[in-house]
N, C-alpha and C positions, 0 to 999 in steps of 0.2 A: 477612644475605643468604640468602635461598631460590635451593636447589639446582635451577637450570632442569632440565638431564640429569636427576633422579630424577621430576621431574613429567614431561616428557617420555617419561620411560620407564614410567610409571605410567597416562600415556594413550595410548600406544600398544597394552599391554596390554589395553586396556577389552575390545575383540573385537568383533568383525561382531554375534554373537548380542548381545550385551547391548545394542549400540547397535540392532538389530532389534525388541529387544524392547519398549524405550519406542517406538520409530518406530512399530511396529504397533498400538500402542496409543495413541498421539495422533491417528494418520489416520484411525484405524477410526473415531473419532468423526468423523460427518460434520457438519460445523456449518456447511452452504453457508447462504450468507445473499445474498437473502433465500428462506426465513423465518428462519434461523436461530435454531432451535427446541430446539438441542442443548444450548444454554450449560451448563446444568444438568448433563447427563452428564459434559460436557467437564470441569467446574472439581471434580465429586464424583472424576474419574480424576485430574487430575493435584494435587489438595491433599494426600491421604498421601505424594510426595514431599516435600511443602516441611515436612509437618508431622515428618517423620523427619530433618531435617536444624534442626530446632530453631525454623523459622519459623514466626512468631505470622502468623494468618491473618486476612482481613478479606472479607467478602461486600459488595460495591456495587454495588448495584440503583441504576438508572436511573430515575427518575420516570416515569410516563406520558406526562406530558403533554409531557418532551423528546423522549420515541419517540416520537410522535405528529409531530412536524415535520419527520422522516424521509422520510417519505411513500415507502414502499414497503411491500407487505404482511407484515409483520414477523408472529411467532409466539413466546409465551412472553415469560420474563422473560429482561430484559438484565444478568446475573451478569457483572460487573469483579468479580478475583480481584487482590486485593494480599496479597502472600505479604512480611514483613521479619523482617530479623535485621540488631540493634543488635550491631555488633565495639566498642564504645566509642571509636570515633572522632568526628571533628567534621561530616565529610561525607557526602553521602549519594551511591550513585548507585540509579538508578533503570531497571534492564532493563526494557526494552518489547516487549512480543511479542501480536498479535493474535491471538482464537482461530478467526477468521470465516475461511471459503476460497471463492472462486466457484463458481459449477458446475460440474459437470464429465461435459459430456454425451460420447453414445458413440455419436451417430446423423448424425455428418458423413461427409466423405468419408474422414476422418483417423480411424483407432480407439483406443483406451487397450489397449496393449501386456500390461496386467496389471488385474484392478480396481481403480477410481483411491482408491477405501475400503482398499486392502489392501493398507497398505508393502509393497513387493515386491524385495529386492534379487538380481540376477544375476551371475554370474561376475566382471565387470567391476568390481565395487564400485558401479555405479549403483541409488540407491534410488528406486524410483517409486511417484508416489501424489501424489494432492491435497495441498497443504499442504508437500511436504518441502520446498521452496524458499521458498514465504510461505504461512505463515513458521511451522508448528508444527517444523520440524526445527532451528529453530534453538533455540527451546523445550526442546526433548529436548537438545539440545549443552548448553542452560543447565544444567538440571537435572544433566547428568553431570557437568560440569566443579565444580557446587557436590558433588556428592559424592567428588569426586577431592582437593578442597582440605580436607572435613571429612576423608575418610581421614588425608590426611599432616597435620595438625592446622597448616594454613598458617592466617595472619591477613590476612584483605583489608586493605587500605588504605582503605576503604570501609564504612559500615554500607549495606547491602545491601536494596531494596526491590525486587522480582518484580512489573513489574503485568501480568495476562493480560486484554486489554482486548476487546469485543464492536464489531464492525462498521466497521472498517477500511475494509469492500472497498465500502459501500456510503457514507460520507461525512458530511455534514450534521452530524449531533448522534453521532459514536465516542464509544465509554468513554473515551478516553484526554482528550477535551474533558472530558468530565464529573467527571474524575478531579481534571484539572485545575481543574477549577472548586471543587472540593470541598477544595482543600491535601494532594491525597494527592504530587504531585510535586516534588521535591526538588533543587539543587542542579543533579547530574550526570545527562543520560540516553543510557543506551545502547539507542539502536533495533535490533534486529537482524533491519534487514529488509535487503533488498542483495545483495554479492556479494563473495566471499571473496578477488576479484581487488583485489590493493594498488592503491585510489584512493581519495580521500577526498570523497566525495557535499557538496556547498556549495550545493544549491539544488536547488529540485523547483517544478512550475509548480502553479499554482493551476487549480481545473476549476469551470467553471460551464457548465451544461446549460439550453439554452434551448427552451422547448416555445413553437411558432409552430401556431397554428390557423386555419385560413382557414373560416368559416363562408359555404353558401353556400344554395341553393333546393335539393331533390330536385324529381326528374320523369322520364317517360320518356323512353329516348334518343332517340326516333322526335320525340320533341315539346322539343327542347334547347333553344330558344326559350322556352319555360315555365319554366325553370328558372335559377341557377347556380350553373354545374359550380366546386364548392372547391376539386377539383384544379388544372384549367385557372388558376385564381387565383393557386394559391399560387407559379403560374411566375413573374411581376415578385418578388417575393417572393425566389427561389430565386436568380435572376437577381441581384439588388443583395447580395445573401449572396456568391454566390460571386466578384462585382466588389471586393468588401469582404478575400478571401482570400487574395489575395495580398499585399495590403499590409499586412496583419497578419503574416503567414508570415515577410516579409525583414524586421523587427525581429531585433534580438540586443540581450538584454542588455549593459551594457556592462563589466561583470566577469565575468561569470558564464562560463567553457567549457561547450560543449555540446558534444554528441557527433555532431549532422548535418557531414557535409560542404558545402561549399560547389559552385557549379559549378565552379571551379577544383581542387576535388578535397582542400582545404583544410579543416580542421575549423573550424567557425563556433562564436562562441560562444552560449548558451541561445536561444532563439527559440522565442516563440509555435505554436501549432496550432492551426489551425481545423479545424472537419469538420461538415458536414452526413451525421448519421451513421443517420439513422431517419425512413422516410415512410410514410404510410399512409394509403390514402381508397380509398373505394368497396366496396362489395360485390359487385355482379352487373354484369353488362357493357349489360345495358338501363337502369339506372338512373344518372340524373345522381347523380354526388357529393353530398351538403350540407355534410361534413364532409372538411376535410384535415390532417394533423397533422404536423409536423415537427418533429425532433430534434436540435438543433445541440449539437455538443461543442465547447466552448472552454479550450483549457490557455493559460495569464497567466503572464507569465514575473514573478520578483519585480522588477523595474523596473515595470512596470504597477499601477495604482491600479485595483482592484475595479470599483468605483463608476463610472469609464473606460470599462473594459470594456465593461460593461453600456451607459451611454449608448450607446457608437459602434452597439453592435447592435441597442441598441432605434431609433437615427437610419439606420438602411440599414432598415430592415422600415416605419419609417414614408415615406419617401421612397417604398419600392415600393409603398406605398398608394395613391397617388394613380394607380399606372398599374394596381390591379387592380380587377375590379367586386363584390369578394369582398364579403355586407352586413356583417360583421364580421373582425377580425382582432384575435386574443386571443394574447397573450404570456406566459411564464410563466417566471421564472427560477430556477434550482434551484441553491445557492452548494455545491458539496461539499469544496470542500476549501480554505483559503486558500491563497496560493506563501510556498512556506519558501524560507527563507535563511539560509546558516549562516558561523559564522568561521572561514576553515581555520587558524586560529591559537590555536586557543581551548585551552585545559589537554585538555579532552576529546580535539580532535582531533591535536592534538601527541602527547596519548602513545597513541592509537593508532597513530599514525604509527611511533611507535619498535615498538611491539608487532609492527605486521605487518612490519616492519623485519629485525625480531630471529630472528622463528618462520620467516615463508619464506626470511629471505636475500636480501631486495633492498636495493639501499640507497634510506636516505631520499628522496632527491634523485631518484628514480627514479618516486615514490609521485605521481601526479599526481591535481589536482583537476577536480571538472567536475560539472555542471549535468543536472538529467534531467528531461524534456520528462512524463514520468509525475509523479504527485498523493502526496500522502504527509497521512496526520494530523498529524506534527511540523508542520507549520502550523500545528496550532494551540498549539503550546509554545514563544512565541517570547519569553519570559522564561529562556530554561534551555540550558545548555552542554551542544548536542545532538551525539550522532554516529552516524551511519548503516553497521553494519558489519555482512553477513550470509554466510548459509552458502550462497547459491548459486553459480550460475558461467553465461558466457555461453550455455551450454545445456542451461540447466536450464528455460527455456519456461514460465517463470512465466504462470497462466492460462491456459493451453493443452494440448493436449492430451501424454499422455505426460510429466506436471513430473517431474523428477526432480534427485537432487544426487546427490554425487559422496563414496565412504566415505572416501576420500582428504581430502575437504573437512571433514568432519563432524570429522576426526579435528584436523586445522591449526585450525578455530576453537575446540573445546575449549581445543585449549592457548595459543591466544588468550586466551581469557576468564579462562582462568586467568591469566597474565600480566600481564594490565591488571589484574586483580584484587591480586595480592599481590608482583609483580616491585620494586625499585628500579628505576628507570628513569632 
């Protein structure tokens, strides 16, 4: 039996600074993708941890011609970082952490409180900066909690594999696909993307991105007769989309909790998302359109069929055909993510359950499950006993401006991961 109290009291100890000091050093690297151009920096800074703590290292480059199907203007090589150490046990599990983070501009209405490159913590214990919520702070908790377990010389229950994966945020062909394809994934995975708030994630939707083009004539606007306008077009078009939106929207899974309300003020479970989220035509205000381009975002809850999807939207754009005079209309569909689905019954997710159970002091039976309308790469791990458990919290603003977590947090999922790691349970 490992003494909970002496790890507890050994990661409480760790300190603001030491936990600032990897924090400032995983953010500083800026690996916004795309181009995500940094991998390199990133996996040269955090490989002397893993390599101090005894793990055998591995470099996974990504072939060309999978980044190539990406289709965003990507930069440099895509460096997947697998960090393992074999305890001589039977299982493996398998920490997952992306190294990629969005943008993080500063020219809205809204500003970055500190620079979002520059872990910044303040009185409060809040650390801000790109990535401390998704998900390099969770990374950094990884990293200290494995040197808290080599300190007291504790034995995981687990042989132990690290993957630090490239392009999470962008979809299509992630490391963690390719990883996968390659036999570097294992048995058990621990995602630590998420929220440190006790609930157990069972499903994320799938996203496909539809590019709709209305090709039309140019000419002058004095002379609109001579021409046709692509924008004017792409209105039937725009029109059978949004007739098409509602009755995607009132879907609900029929397992799955989601976290919308209902109009009765009731929680609904998982359900669909449409959005026409991106338009663009024209140049100059004398000149007819020839070109219109539209952006549809589609989140697929896991009850839906891909392949589904895609018809019903390509049969609403063809339908609007007939009422527009557009000479062409070109479709294009971009697959980013498939819908994950998980077993809240599974050995992974059971004894997380006792873990956050144990460290915050809730009981089990309190722990609830549910369904998020957001896209996740475990999609594509649908062979492996996943679980989704991270260091943010509901205002940590993942994405947005000012992300920040909570020292308070950072400190509870250490002793998390330690726990899952080497506790009886």
């Amino acid at each position: 039996m490992i003494d909970l109290e002496k790890i507890y009291e050994e990661v409480d100890n760790i300190g603001r600074d030491r936990v600032m000091d990897i924090m400032k050093k995983v953010i500083g690297v800026d690996t916004t993708v795309p181009p995500g151009n940094t991998y390199r920096e990133y996996v040269d800074l955090i490989s002397p941890y893993f390599r101090d703590l005894g793990y055998e290292l591995e470099e996974v480059f990504m072939p060309e011609e999978l980044v190539k199907q990406i289709g965003y203007p990507l930069e440099g090589p895509r460096i997947n970082l697998v960090a393992t150490k074999d305890y001589g046990q039977s299982n493996y599990i398998c920490f997952y952490g992306h190294m990629d983070v969005v943008p993080a501009p500063n020219d809205g209405q809204k500003k970055w409180r500190f620079p979002p490159f520059e872990a910044t913590m303040i009185k409060s214990g809040k650390i801000y900066g790109r990535g401390t919520s998704d998900m390099k702070g969770a990374m950094a908790c990884l990293i200290l909690a494995l040197q808290v377990i080599e300190k007291l010389k504790l034995t995981p229950k687990y042989n132990i594999r690290v993957m630090n994966c490239t392009d999470e945020e962008i979809g299509t062909y992630p490391g963690v696909r390719y990883l996968e394809e390659q036999g570097y994934v294992k048995d058990m995975v621990f995602c630590m993307e998420g929220v440190i708030v006790p609930i157990i994630p069972v499903g994320a939707a799938g996203a496909l991105n539809v590019i709709v083009e209305t090709i039309g004539r140019s000419c002058h606007s004095g002379m609109n007769f001579m021409g046709v306008n692509a924008l004017e077009e792409m209105v039937p078009i725009l029109v059978e989309l949004m007739e098409l939106k509602p009755l995607v929207e009132k879907r609900e899974s029929k397992d799955i909790p989601g976290v919308k309300p209902s109009e009765t003020g009731e929680r609904m479970n998982m359900n669909p998302m449409f959005n026409l989220d991106i338009i663009h035509s024209g140049e100059k205000a004398n000149i007819v359109p020839d070109i219109c381009t539209l952006t549809v975002n589609r989140r697929y809850i896991p009850d839906e069929k891909y392949e589904d999807v895609k018809q019903e939207i390509q049969d609403a754009i063809d339908r609007a055909k007939a009422k527009s005079k557009a000479l062409d209309v070109k479709v294009t569909f971009i697959h980013d993510y498939p819908a994950f689905k998980n077993n809240p019954n599974s050995p992974a997710n059971l004894r997380i359950k006792k873990v956050m159970s144990l460290v915050q002091g809730v009981p089990e039976n309190g722990i609830a499950v549910v369904g998020s309308s957001g896209s996740t790469d475990m999609g594509f791990l649908t062979n492996y006993d996943v679980l989704i458990h991270g260091n943010s919290s509901v205002i940590s603003n993942a994405h947005g401006v000012n992300e920040t977590i909570k020292f308070k947090d950072v400190i509870t999922y250490i002793k998390e991961i330690i726990v899952f790691l080497c506790a009886d349970l």
